[in-house]
C-alpha positions in Angstrom: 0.0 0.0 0.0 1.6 3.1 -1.1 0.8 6.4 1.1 0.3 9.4 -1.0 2.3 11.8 1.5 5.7 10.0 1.1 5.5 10.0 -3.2 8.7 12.6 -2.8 10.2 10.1 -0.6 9.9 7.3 -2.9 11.2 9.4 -5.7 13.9 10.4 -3.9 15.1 6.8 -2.9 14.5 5.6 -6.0 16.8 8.8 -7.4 19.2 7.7 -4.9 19.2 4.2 -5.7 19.5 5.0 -9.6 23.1 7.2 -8.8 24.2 4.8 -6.6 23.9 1.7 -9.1 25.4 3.8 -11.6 28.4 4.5 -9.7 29.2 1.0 -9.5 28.1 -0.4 -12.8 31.3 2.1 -14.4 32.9 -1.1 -13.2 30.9 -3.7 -12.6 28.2 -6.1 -14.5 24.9 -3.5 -13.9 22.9 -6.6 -13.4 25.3 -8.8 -11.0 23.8 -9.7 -8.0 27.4 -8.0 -6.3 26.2 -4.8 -7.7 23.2 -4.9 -6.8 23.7 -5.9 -2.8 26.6 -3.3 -2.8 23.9 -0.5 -4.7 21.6 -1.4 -0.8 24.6 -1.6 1.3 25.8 1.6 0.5 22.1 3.4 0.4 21.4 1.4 3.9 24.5 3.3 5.3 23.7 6.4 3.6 20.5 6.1 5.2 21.6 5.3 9.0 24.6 8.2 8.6 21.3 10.7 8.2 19.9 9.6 11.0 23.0 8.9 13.3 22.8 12.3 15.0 19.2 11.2 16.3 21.2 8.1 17.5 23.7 10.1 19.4 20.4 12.6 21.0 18.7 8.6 22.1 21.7 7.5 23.7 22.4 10.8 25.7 18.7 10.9 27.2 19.2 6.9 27.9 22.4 7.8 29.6 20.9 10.7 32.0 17.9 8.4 32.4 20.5 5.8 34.0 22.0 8.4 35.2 18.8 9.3 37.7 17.4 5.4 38.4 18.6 6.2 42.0 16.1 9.2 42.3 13.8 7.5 40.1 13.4 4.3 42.6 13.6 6.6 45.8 10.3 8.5 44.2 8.5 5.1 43.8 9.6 4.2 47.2 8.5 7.4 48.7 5.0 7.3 46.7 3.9 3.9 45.9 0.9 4.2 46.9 0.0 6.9 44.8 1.0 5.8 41.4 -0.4 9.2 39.6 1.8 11.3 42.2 4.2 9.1 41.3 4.6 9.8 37.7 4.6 13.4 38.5 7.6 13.4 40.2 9.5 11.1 37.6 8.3 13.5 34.8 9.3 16.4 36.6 12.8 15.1 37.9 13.3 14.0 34.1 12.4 17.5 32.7 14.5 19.4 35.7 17.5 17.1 33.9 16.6 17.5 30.8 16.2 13.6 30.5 13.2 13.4 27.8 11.9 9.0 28.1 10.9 9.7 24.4 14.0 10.2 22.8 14.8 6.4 22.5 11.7 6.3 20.2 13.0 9.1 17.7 15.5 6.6 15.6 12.6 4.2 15.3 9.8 6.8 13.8 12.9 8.2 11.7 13.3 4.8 9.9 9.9 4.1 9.6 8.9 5.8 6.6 12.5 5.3 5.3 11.6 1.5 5.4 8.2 1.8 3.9 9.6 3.9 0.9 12.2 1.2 0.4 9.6 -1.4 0.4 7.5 1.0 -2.3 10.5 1.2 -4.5 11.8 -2.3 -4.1 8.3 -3.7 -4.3 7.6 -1.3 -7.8 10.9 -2.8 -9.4 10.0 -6.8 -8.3 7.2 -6.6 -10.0 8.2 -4.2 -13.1 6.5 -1.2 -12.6 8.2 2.0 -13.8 7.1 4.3 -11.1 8.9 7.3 -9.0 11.0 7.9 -12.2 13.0 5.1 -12.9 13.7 3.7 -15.9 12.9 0.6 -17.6 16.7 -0.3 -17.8 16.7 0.1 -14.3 14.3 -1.8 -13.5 15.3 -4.5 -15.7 18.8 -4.5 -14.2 17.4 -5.4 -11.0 14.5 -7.9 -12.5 17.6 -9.3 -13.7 20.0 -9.7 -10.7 20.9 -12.9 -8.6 21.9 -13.4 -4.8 23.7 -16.0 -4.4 21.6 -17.7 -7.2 18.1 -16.2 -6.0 16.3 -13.2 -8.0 16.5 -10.2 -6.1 12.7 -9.9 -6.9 12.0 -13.4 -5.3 10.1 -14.0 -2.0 9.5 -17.3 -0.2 6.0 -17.7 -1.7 6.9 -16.9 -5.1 5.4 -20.0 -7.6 7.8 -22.0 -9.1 7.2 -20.7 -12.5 7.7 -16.9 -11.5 11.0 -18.0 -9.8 11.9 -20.2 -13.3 11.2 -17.4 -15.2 14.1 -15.1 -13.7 16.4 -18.3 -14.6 16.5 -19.2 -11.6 16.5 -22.7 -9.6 13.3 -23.4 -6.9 14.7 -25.0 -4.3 18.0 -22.7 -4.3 15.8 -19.9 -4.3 14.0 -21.1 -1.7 17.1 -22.2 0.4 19.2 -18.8 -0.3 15.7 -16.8 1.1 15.2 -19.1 4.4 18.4 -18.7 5.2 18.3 -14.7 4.6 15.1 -14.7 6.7 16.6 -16.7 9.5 19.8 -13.7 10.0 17.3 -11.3 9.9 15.1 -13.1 13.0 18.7 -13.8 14.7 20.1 -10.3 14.1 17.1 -8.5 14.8 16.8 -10.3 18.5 20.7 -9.9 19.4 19.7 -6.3 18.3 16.8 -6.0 20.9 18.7 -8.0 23.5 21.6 -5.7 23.5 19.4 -2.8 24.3 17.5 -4.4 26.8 20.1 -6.1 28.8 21.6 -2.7 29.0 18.4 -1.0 30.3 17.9 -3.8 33.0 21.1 -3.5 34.4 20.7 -0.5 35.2 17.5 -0.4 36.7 17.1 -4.5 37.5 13.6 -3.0 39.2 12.0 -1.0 36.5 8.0 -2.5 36.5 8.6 -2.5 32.8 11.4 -5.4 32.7 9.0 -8.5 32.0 7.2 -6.5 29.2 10.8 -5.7 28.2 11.6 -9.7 28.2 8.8 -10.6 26.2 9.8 -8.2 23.3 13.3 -9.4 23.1 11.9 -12.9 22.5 9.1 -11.8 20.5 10.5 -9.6 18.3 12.7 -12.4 16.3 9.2 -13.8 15.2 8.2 -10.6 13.0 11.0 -11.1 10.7 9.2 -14.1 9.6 6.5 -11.4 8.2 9.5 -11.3 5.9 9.1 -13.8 3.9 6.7 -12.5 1.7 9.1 -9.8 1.1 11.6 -9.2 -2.0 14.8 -11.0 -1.3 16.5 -7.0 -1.7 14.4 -5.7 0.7 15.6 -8.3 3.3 18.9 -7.8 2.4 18.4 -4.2 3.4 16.7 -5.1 6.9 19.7 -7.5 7.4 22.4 -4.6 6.5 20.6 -2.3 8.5 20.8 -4.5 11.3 24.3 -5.5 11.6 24.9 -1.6 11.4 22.3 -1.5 14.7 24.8 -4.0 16.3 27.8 -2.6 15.8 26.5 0.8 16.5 25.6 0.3 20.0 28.7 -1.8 20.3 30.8 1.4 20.0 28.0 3.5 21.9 27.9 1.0 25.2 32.1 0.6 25.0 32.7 4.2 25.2 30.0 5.1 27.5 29.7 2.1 30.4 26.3 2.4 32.5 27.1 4.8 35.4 27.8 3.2 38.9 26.7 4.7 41.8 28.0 5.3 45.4 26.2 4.7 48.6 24.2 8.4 48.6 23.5 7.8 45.0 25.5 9.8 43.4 26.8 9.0 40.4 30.8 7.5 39.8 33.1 7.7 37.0 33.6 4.5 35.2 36.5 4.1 32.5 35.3 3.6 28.8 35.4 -0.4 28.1 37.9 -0.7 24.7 36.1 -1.8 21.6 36.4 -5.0 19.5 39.7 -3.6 18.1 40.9 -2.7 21.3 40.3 -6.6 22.3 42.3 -7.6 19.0 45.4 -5.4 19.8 45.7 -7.0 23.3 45.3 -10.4 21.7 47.9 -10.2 19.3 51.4 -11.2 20.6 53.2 -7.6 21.8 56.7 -7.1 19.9 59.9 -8.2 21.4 61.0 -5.1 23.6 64.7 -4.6 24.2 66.6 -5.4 26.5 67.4 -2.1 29.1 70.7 -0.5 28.5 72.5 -1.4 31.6 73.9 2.0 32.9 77.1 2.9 32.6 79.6 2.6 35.8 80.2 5.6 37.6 83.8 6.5 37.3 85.0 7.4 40.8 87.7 10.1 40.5 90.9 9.2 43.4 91.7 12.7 44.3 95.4 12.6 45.6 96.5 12.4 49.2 98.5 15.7 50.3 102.2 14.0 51.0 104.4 15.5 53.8 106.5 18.0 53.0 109.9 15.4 53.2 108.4 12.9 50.8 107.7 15.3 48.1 110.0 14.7 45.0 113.5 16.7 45.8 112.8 17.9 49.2 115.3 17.7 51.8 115.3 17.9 55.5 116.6 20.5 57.0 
């Protein structure tokens, strides 16, 4: 279902998709399935650069949010009996610190119609339609492109003749679009479970911990909605999130969840190193040389002041 309001959205991807491709086919086969999964890499990177800086605004209101869980649980303490008081004094202490509980839902609304235009445009091109300005050689390059031996057009419920048609063979089709499905369930939870693992330990009480639970173990199953999808637009969702992975890998390394001190008050805690921090340590350190042993002191014998009859040629008198 196309919505109306994001045609200059859908335009614009497909724009971008078109420049993209043509970069690459200067010196590459235009319709090799390489081209074509570097042509969504790149515009899935493109896409997540855009929205990084709403990234970086998420993970700062996460952090002052963890920041204040030791308020936060003295206020349900002090009023848990009167759950709308309560939420009064949460809200306010989060506005007073410019905390906003939002924020971590800014990232998600920004992809969403970024995702829907790419399944408009992918959708338009696996089934042949020249729409949002692209050109039938474009969409015949991509008609035209193989995966790992599956049409980027396919999904899982494509017939068998539709999937013979692209030249293509059933069962590896089939195989090469299960297994694409099954990394997008797999990334998609360690995805959620990072977040969430996070959040918990920082505040192992929040009421909202066993709805949290249930997400990360639900949310694997909606990738299986994915199946009736184009075979490019799951590579996209896959792309997309491995970036989410590695993302919040170098977020959560250089910012560790705040510690705390007996008053509540929050301690500094040194940034954890990254994966390539982990590699250096791991690969054997170079020989070092040995010291230079210092050199001896060199004790200077001043002379002793002979008597006066054993100097050379005196005499006695």
């Amino acid at each position: 279902m196309e919505l109306s309001w994001l045609n200059w959205l859908y335009t614009a991807i497909a724009q971008v998709l078109t420049w993209i491709h043509q970069g690459y086919s200067t010196f590459l086969d235009p319709d090799s399935g390489l081209t074509w999964a570097l042509t969504l890499i790149t515009i899935t990177v493109a896409m997540r650069l855009l929205i990084f800086p709403l990234f970086l605004k998420q993970m700062s209101s996460s952090k002052k949010m963890q920041e204040l869980a030791p308020k936060v649980q003295e206020i349900r303490k002090r009023y848990a009996k009167d759950k709308q008081r309560m939420n009064e004094e949460v809200m306010n202490l989060y506005r007073g610190q410019g905390a906003n509980p939002l924020g971590g839902c800014l990232p998600v609304l920004a992809q969403f119609p970024i995702f829907i235009s790419m399944f408009t445009v992918l959708n338009a091109m696996a089934h042949g339609e020249l729409k949002f300005g692209m050109t039938q050689q474009f969409v015949d390059s991509a008609r035209a492109a193989h995966i790992f031996g599956a049409p980027l057009p396919a999904n899982f419920f494509m017939g068998s003749e539709q999937i013979q048609a692209f030249g293509a063979s059933v069962v590896q089709t089939k195989i090469v679009l299960g297994i694409f499905v099954a990394i997008s369930s797999l990334t998609t939870f360690l995805t959620v479970r990072q977040s969430v693992t996070r959040s918990m330990q920082q505040m192992p009480d929040n009421p909202m911990a066993s709805q949290q639970k249930i997400l990360m173990y639900i949310s694997p199953l909606f990738a299986f909605f994915s199946l009736n999808f184009p075979l490019g637009l799951i590579f996209y969702w896959v792309t997309t999130n491995v970036w989410t992975l590695g993302q919040q890998h170098w977020f959560y390394s250089r910012n560790p969840a705040p510690e705390f001190d007996a008053k509540g008050n929050v301690i500094p805690v040194a940034p954890k190193g990254g994966l390539l921090s982990k590699v250096r340590k791991s690969a054997p350190a170079a020989e070092e040389a040995p010291p230079e042993k210092p050199e001896p002191k060199i004790i200077r014998q001043q002379p002793s002041k002979q008597p006066r009859s054993k100097r050379t040629g005196s005499k006695k008198s």
